[in-house]
N, C-alpha and C positions, 0 to 999 in steps of 0.2 A: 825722372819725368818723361812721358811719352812726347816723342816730337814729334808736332802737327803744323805740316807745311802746306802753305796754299799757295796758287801762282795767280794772278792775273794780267791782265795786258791783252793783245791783236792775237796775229794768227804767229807771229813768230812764238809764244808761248803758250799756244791750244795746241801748235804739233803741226801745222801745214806744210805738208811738205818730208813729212815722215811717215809715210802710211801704212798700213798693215795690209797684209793680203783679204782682208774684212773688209776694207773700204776707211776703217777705223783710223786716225791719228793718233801717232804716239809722242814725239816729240821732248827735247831735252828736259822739261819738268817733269813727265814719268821718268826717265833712268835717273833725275836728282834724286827724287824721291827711292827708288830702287837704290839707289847709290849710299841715302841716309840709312835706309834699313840695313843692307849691309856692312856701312859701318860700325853701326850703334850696335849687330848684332841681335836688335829686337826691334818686331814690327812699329812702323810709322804711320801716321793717319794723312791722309793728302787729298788737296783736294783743289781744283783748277777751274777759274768762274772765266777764262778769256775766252772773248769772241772775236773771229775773224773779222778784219776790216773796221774794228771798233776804234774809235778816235779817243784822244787819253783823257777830253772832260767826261765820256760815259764811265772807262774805266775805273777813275776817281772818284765820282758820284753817285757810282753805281755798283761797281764790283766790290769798290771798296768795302763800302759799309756793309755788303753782303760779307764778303771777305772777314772783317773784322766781327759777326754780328757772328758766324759758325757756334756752337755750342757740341764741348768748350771749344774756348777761344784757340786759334791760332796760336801757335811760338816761332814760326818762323815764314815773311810773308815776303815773294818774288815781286818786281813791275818793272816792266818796261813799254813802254810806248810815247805814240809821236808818230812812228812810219808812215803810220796814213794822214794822218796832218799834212807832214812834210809834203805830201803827193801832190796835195790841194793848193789851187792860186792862194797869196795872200795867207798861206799858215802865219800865224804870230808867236813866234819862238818864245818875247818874254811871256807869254800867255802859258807855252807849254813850259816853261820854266817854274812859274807860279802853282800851275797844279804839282807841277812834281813836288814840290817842294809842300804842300799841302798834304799829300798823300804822306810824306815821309814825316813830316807832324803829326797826323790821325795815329801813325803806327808807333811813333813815342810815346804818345799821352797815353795809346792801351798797350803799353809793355812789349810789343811785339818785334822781334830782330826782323830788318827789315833788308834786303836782298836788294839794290839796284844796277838793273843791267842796261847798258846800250845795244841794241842791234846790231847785226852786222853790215859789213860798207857792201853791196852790193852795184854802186853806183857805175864803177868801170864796164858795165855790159849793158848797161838801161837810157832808153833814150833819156835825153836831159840830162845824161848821169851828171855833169857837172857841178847841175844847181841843186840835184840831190846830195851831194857830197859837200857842198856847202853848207848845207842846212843840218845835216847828219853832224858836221864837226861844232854846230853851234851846240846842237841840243845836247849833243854829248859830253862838251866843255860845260854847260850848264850843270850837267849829272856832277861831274866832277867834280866842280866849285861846292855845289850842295854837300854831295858825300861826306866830301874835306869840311865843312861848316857843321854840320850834324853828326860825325865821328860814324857812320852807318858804313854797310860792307858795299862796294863798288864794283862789277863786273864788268871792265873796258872789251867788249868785242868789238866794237867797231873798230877799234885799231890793232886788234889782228890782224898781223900781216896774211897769216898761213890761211885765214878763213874766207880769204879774199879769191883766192884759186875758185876756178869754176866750179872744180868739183868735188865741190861742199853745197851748191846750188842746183836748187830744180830745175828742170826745162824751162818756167816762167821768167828763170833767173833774178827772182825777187824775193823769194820762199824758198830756204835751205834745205836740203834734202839731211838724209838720213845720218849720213856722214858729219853734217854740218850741226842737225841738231847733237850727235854723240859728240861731236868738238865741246858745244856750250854748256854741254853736261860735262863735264870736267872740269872745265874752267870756274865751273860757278862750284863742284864741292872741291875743288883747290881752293877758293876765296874761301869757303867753310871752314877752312882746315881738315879735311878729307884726305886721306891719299887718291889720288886718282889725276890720270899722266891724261891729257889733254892728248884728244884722237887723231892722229896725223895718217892720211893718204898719199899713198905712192902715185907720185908724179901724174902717170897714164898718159894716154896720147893732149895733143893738144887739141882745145877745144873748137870745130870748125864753125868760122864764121863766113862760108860761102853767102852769095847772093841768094840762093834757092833758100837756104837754111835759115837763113833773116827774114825772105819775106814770109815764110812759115810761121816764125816765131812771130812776128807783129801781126800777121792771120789768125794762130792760134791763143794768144798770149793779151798782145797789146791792145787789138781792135775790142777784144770782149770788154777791156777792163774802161776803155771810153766811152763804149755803149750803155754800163753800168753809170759814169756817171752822168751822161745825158741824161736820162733816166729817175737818177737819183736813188738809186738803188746802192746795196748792199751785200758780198760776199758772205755777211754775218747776217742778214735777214732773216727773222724768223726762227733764228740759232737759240742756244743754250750754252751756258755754260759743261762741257763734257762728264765733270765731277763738283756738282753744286752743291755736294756735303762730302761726308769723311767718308773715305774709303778705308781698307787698311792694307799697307802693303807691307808683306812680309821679306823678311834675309834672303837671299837664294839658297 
């Protein structure tokens, strides 16, 4: 049987933060997918409905049933999110608790092996990190708890130690770069039962946190992402999903 794997979720699974010299995102659900067709030996069908900055009831209400409605259906479906939740005053954890756990019911009742990832911890470099890192170990004890109750396959990256190093992370240091997504692509076809060694970087210098370099970062980085939500805008505005049907990707 041909394996057709879809991803959904934010920008941590559209690819932000792994770019091509196109402008394009690539990000760790193409090299899964890259990764499935090489192992299988014959081409995969894939296909990715997430949008950056999407919060996890669109994803759920929206990607989902897109996700699951593909023809044919899906056999193997990614999700993760929450990140942008958590950003927000007032997120409600049993809230994101509850969809997850919805979404991972919709993907039982239609047969479909179902992929659950946590984000990675990012929190040590971001302002507020702390009560991001509270919220991050909530949602993702919740994944857990789920996982363990519905026997489904569980990808813990937030408690990667090794993915927690800066440099796995973009300049915005909230979006993993390239290094970061080829990390999560491993880890998730290890969960697969894949052969494939999880991407480890060498050391490199250590990451400067001068005065000049900080106010940069909150200049280029932080002040944009508050402006967006005065505003009440969206990173994902007006987006697409990047592969909203079956592509097909071949062995190398």
């Amino acid at each position: 049987m041909t394996t057709r794997y879809v991803a959904i979720g934010d920008s941590f699974t559209e690819g932000v933060g792994d770019e091509l010299p196109d402008g394009s995102v690539r990000g760790w659900t193409d090299l899964v997918a890259a990764g499935l067709a090489a192992g299988e030996g014959e081409p995969v069908r894939y296909a990715n409905l997430a949008i950056r900055g999407r919060l996890l009831e669109p994803i759920v209400n929206e990607q989902l049933p897109a996700a699951l409605a593909l023809s044919p259906p899906p056999t193997i479906l990614t999700l993760n999110g929450g990140g942008n939740d958590m950003m927000r005053p007032g997120s409600d954890m049993l809230r994101l608790a509850e969809l997850t756990e919805q979404a991972i019911q919709r993907c039982l009742e239609a047969g479909v092996r179902m992929v659950l990832l946590s984000g990675g911890d990012p929190s040590e470099r971001l302002p507020l990190g702390g009560m991001m890192r509270r919220k991050g170990e909530a949602l993702t004890q919740s994944a857990i708890d789920l996982a363990k109750r519905y026997d489904i396959t569980f990808v813990d990256v937030f408690h990667d130690a090794e993915i927690r190093r800066a440099g796995y992370w973009s300049p915005d240091r909230l979006h993993l770069n390239a290094a970061g997504h080829q990390r999560v692509a491993g880890l998730v076809l290890s969960a697969l039962g894949y052969e494939a060694a999880a991407h480890v970087i060498d050391p490199g210098p250590a990451e400067s946190r001068r005065v000049l370099a900080e106010a940069r970062y909150y200049r280029e980085h932080v002040l944009p992402w508050i402006n967006r939500r005065f505003r009440g805008r969206s990173s994902g505005d007006n987006r697409t999903g990047k592969y909203v049907d079956w592509v097909e990707i071949n062995p190398a």
